[in-house]
C-alpha positions as CSV (number, residue, x, y, z in Angstrom):
1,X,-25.4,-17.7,-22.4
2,X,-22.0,-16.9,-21.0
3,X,-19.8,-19.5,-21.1
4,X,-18.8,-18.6,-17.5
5,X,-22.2,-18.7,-16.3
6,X,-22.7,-22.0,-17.5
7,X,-19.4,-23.5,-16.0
8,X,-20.9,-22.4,-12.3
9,X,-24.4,-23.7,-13.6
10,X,-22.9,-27.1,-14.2
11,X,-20.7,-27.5,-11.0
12,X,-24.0,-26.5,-8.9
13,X,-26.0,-29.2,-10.8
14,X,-23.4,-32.1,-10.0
15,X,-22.9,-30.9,-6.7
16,X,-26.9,-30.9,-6.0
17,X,-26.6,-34.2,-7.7
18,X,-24.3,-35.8,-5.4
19,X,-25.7,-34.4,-2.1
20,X,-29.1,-35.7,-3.4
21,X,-27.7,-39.0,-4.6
22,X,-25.0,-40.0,-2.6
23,X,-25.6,-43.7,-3.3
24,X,-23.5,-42.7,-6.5
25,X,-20.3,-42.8,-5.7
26,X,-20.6,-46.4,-4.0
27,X,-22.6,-47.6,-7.2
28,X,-19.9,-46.3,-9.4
29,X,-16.1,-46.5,-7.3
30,X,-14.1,-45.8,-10.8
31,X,-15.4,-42.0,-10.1
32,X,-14.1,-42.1,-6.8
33,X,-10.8,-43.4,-7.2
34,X,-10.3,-41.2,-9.9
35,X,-10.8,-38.2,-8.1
36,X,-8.2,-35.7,-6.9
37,X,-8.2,-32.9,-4.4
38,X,-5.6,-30.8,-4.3
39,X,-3.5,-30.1,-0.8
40,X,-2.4,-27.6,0.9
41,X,1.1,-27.8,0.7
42,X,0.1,-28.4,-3.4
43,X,-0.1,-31.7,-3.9
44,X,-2.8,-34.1,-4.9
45,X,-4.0,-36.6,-3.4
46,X,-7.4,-38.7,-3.9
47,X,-10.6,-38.2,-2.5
48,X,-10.5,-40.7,0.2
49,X,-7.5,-39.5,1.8
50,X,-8.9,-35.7,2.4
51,X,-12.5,-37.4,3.8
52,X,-9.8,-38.9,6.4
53,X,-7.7,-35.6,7.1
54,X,-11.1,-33.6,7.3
55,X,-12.7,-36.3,9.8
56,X,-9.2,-36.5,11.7
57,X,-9.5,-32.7,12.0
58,X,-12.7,-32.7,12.8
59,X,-11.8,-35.2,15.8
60,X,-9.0,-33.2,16.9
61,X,-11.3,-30.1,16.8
62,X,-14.3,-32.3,18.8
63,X,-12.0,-34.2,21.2
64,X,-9.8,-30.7,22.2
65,X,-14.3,-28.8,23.0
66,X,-14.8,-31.9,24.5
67,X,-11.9,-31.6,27.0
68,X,-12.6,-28.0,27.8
69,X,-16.0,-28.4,28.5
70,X,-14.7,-31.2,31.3
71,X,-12.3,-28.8,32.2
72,X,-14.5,-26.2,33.2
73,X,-16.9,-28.7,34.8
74,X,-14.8,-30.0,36.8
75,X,-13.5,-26.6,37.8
76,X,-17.3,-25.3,38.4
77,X,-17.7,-28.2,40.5
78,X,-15.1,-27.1,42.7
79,X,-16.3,-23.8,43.0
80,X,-19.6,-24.9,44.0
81,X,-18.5,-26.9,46.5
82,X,-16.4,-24.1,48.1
83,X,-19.3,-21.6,47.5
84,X,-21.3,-24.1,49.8
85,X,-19.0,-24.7,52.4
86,X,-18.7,-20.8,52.6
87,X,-22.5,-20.2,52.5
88,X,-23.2,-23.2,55.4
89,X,-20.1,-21.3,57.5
90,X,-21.5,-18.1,56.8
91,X,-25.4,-19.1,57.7
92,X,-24.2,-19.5,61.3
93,X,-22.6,-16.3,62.5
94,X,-24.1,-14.3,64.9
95,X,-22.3,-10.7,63.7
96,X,-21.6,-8.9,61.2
97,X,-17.8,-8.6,61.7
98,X,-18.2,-12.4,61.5
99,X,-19.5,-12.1,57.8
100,X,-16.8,-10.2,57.1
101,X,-14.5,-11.7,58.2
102,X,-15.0,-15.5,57.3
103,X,-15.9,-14.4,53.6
104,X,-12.5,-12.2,53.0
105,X,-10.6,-15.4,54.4
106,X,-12.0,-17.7,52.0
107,X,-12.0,-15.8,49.1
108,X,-8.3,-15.2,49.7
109,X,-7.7,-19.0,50.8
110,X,-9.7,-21.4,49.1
111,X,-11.0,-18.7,45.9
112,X,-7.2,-17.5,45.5
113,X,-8.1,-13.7,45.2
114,X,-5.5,-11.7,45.7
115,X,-7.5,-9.7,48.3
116,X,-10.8,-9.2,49.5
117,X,-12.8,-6.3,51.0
118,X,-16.0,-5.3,52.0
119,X,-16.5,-1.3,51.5
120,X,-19.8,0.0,52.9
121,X,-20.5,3.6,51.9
122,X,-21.9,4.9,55.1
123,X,-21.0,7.2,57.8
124,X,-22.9,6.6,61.1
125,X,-23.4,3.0,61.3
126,X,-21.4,2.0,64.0
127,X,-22.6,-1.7,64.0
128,X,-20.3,-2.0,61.3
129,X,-16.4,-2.4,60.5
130,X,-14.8,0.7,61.0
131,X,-11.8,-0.5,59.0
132,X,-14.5,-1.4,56.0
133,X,-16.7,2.2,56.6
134,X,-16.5,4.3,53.6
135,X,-16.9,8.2,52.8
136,X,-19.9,8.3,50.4
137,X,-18.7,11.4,48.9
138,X,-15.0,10.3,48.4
139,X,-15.9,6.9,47.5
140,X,-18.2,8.2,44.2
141,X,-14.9,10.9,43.7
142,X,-12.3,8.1,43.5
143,X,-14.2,4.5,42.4
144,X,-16.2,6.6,40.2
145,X,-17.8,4.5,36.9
146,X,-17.0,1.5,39.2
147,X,-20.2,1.7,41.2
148,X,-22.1,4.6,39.3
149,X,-24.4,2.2,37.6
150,X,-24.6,0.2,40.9
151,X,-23.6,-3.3,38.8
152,X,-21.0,-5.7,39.7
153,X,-17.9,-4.1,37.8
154,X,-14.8,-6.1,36.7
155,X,-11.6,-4.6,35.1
156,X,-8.6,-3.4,35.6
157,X,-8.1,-1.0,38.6
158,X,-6.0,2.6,38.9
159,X,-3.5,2.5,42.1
160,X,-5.6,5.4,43.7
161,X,-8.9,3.0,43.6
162,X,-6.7,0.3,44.6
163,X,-5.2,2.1,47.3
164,X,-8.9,3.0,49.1
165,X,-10.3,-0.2,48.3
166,X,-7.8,-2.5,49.5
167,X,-5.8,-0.1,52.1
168,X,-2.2,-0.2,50.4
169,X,-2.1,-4.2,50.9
170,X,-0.8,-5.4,47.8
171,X,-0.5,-3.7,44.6
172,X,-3.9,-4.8,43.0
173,X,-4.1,-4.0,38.8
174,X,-7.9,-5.9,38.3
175,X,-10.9,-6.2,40.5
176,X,-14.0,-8.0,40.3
177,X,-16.7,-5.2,42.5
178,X,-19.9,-6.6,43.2
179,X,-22.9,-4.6,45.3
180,X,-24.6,-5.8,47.6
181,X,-28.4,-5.7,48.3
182,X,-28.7,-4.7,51.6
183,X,-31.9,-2.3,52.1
184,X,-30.4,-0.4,55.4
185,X,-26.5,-0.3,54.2
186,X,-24.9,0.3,50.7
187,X,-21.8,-1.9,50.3
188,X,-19.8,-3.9,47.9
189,X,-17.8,-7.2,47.9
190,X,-14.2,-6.3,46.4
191,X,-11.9,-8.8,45.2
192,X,-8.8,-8.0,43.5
193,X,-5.7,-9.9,41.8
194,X,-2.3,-8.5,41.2
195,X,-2.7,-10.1,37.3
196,X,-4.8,-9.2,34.4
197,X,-7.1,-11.5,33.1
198,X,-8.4,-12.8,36.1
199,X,-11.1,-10.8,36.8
200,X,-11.8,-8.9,33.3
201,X,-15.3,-8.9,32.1
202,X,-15.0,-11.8,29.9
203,X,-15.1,-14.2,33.3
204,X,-18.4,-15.9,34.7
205,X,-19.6,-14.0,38.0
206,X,-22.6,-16.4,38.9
207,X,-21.1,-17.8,42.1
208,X,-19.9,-14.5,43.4
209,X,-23.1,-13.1,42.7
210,X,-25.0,-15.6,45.1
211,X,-22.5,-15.3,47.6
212,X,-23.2,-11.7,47.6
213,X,-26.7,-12.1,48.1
214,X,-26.4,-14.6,50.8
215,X,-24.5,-12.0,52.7
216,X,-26.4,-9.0,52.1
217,X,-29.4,-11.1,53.6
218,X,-27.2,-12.0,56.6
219,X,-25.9,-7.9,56.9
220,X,-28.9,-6.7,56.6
221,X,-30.1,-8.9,59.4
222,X,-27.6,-8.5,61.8
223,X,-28.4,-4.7,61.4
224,X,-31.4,-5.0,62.3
């Protein structure tokens, strides 16, 4: 048998051994205090002192998830509680310019967007926004992939796009574009940040997407 084999074969059978038994090392403590693991930086040190390094890192590593997770609570918890006072403002206007309106100012204010738009992709509704009313044809020439597949689409953002989306307000490099489900109009809810990172695909879209749907009802019932 190779003599290499049976090395491996032997460190597997006391390893087994010690998981299965691990009564041993408290029934015999001149094993343990003769052990020696060797450090990073080189140099040994005894068993007992890398369990504690280990379970200090493995603290650190619990206690830094631990403080993210509360982190992003927290933070979710303020979001839903703007995304509610928005909804219960929204819920009582009577037109559409009021949905419009309302939602770009607090997305703006209390969401800290950048900007925010509606773009509706329509050319005879006059019920709605001229300032929001879209060229179909132009709109699929210059946003392109961004509402081909009809799906919320967050990225980065070319100055043309940015330019007929937000109207030359600010110079917008990412946008988060979310449709919206109105039967009788197509539209989308823009917001854009003059930063990367804040709106690439990596980030959560849940509230935006019910705010959308809450005013696509709204839209599509003031259109009516």
């Amino acid at each position: 048998m190779n003599k290499k084999y049976q090395n491996n074969l032997k460190k597997k059978e006391v390893a087994e051994y010690l998981i299965l038994n691990p009564e041993f090392l408290v029934d015999n403590p001149e094993v343990l205090s003769s052990l020696k693991v060797v450090h990073d930086s080189g140099a040994a040190v005894s068993l007992i002192q890398k369990q504690v390094e280990i379970l200090r890192e493995n603290y650190n590593t619990t206690s830094n998830s631990l403080l993210n997770f509360l982190e992003e609570a927290k933070n979710n918890e303020k979001i839903f509680a703007l995304t509610k006072r928005l909804t219960l403002d929204l819920i009582n206007t009577s037109r559409i310019e009021e949905v419009v309106s309302i939602t770009e100012k607090a997305f703006k204010k209390d969401f800290q967007a950048t900007d925010c738009k509606f773009i509706f992709l329509e050319e005879n509704k006059k019920s709605l926004p001229k300032r929001r009313v879209k060229d179909p044809d132009k709109s699929k020439y210059i946003l392109g992939d961004l509402i081909k597949e009809n799906k919320t689409y967050q990225g980065a953002l070319q100055q043309d796009q940015s330019n007929f989306i937000f109207n030359k307000s600010q110079k917008i490099v990412e946008v988060i574009l979310t449709p919206l489900s109105c039967p009788v109009v197509k539209g989308y809810l823009a917001l854009g940040s003059d930063k990367m990172g804040k709106y690439d695909e990596s980030k959560d879209s849940l509230f935006l997407d019910f705010i959308a749907e809450v005013v696509s009802i709204l839209i599509n019932k003031h259109l009516q």
